[in-house]
N, C-alpha and C positions, 0 to 999 in steps of 0.2 A: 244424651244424643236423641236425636227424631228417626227413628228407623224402621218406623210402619202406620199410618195411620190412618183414620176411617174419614172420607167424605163424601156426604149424601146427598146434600144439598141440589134444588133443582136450579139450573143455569137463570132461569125465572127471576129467583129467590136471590141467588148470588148478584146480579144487574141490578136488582132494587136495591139491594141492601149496601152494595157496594159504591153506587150509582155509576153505575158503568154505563158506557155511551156507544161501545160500539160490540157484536161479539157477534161472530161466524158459525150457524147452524150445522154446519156441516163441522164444525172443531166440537159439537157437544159431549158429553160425555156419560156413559152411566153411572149411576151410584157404585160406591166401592167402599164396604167396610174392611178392607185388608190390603192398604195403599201402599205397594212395595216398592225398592228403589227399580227405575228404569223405566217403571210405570206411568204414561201418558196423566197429567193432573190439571188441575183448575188453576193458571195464576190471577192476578186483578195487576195490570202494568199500565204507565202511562207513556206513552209515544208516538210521534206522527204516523198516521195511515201509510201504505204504502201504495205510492204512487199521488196523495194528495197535494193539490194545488198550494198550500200554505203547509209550513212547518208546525203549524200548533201543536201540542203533544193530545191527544185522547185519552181518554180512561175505557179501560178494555178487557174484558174478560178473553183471556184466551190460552189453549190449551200446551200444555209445556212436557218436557219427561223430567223428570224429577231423579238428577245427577248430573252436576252441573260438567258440560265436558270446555275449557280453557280456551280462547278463539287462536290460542299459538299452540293447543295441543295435538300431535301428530298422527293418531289414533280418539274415539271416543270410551276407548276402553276405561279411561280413567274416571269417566263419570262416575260410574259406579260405587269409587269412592272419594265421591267428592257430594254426598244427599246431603252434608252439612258443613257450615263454614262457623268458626267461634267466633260469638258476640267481642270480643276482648282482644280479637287479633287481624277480623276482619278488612281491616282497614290497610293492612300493611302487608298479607300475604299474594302474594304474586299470580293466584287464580282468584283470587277476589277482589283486588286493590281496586280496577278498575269497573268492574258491575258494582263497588259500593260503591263508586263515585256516580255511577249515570243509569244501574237500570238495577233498580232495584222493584219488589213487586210485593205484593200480599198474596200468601199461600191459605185458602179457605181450608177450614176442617172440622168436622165435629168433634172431634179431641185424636189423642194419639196414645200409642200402648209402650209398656214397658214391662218387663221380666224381672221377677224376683226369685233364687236360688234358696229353698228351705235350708234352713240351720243345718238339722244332718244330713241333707245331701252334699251340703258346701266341705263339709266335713270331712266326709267318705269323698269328696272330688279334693281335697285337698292335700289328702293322705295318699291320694291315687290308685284306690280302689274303684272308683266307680269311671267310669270314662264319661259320661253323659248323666250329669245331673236332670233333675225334673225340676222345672222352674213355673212359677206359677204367674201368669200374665194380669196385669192392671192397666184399668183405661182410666186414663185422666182425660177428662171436659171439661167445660165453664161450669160454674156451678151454678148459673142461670138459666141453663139451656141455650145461650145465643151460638152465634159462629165463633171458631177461634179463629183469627186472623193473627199468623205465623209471618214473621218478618223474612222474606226471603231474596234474594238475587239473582237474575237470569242472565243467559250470553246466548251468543250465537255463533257456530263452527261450520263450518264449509272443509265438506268431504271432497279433497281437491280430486280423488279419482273418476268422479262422476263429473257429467258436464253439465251445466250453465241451468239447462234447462229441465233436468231431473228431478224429481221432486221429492229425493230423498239427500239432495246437494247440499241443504243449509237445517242444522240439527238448531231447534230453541231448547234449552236444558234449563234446569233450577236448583235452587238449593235452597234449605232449611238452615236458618239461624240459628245458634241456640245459646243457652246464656246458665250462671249457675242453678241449681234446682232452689225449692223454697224450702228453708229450713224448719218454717212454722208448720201446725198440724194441719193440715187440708179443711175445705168447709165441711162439716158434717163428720169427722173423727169421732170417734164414739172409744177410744181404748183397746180397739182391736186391728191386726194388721201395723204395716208402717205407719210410723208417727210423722212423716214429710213426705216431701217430693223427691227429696232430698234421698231418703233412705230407699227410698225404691231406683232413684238412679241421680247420680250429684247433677247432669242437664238434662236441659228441658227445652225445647223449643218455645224464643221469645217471642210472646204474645205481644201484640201491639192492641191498645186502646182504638175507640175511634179519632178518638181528638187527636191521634198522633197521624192519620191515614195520608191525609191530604201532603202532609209534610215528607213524611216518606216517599212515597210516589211521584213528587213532583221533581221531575229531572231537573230543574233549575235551581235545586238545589244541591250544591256539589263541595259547600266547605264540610271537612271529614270532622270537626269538632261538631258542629252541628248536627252531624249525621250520626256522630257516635251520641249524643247527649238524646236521640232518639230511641237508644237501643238499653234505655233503662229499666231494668225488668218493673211488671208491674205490679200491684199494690199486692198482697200477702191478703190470701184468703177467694179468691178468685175463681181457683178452680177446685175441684174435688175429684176423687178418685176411686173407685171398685176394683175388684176382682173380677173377672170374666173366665168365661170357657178356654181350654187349652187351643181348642179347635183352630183359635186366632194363627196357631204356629206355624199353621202350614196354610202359608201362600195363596192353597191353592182354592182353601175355605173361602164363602164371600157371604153375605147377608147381614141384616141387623142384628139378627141373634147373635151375632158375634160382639156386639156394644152391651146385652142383656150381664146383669149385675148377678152375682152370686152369693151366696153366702160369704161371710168374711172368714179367710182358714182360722186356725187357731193359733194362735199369738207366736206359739214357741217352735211354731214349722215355719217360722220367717226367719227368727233370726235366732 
């Protein structure tokens, strides 16, 4: 799963790289290396302006909360648990069926974290001595340094208590993709630590290529063979992965030192 991740990217950066054409000054956002779910985030959508003279769709940087909440959901309570939809069933469950058919988006990131439970804490937490194991946090990134561009899906809810003109009456939410982990050793494996992606957590948020961007995004396309024949994870070897500070756990921690790499533990406090 995707359930916390760091993006720093300046709004600048993300409009070139994305080539986005339209994006609201006032939706900008600060950097955040500790991206939790409910969290205001960066998506890249394509759709007509609101209010503009023709329907063309735009390409568009604009700011979303990250949980996706149902447009027949009666409450947004349930966002919270909806920050991720499966690459393998997305197509046919009943809060995604139809944002993978028409509004789907790219979620920027400079990678995303995951926990791994040492050997004898799993142990001592599986015997039921211990109530709270110590787990030790890893960030996966590109292993080129570029952007990861996380396939993901947006909606929009209308809080029918509020009225018309409120400006808390229509919620945009999102969600994270994700697809199985890679089973091959990461770029730069050296024998220490987890041997995959895999072993640190079986998913992983599906990165899309560039040459997949345009296709994804373009709401004119809406056959779900097509759509799903986009959600191919990509090539084995791509990203890489460290160890980082505990500090990541808590929410409430923010900055890049939280991305900063560690020492790798020693082999047999993983697994």
């Amino acid at each position: 799963m995707c359930g916390r991740y760091a993006a720093s990217r300046q709004p600048e950066d993300l409009t070139a790289l994305f080539e986005v054409q339209q994006r609201e000054p006032k939706e900008e956002l600060a950097p955040n290396w500790n991206v939790a779910p409910t969290d205001p985030v960066y998506v890249v959508l394509e759709r007509p302006l609101k209010g503009a003279e023709t329907p063309e769709p735009v390409r568009q940087l604009r700011r979303l909360r990250w949980g996706l909440v149902p447009s027949w959901a009666k409450t947004p309570d349930v966002g919270v648990k909806m920050i991720n939809a499966r690459a393998e069933t997305v197509h046919e469950k009943p809060s995604f069926r139809r944002p993978f058919s028409a509004r789907r988006c790219l979620i920027p990131a400079d990678g995303y974290y995951e926990w791994v439970t040492a050997k004898d804490e799993r142990q001592l937490e599986e015997q039921g001595k211990k109530k709270r194991a110590r787990k030790q946090p890893y960030f996966v990134t590109p292993a080129d340094g570029s952007v990861m561009a996380m396939a993901g899906l947006y909606e929009f809810w209308r809080d029918r208590t509020l009225p018309d003109d409120h400006p808390q009456a229509w919620w945009s939410t999102c969600t994270v993709i994700t697809t199985e982990a890679e089973q091959t050793p990461p770029a730069g494996f050296a024998g220490e630590g987890p041997a995959s992606l895999a072993a640190v957590h079986p998913r992983m948020p599906l990165v899309l290529t560039p040459d997949r961007w345009d296709a994804w995004l373009d709401p004119a396309t809406t056959d779900p063979d097509e759509l799903r024949g986009l959600l191919a994870p990509p090539a084995a070897g791509l990203m890489r992965l460290y160890p980082v500070g505990t500090d990541v756990s808590n929410v409430r921690n923010n900055g890049p030192q939280l991305t900063d790499a560690l020492a790798a533990p020693a082999e047999e406090t993983l697994f």
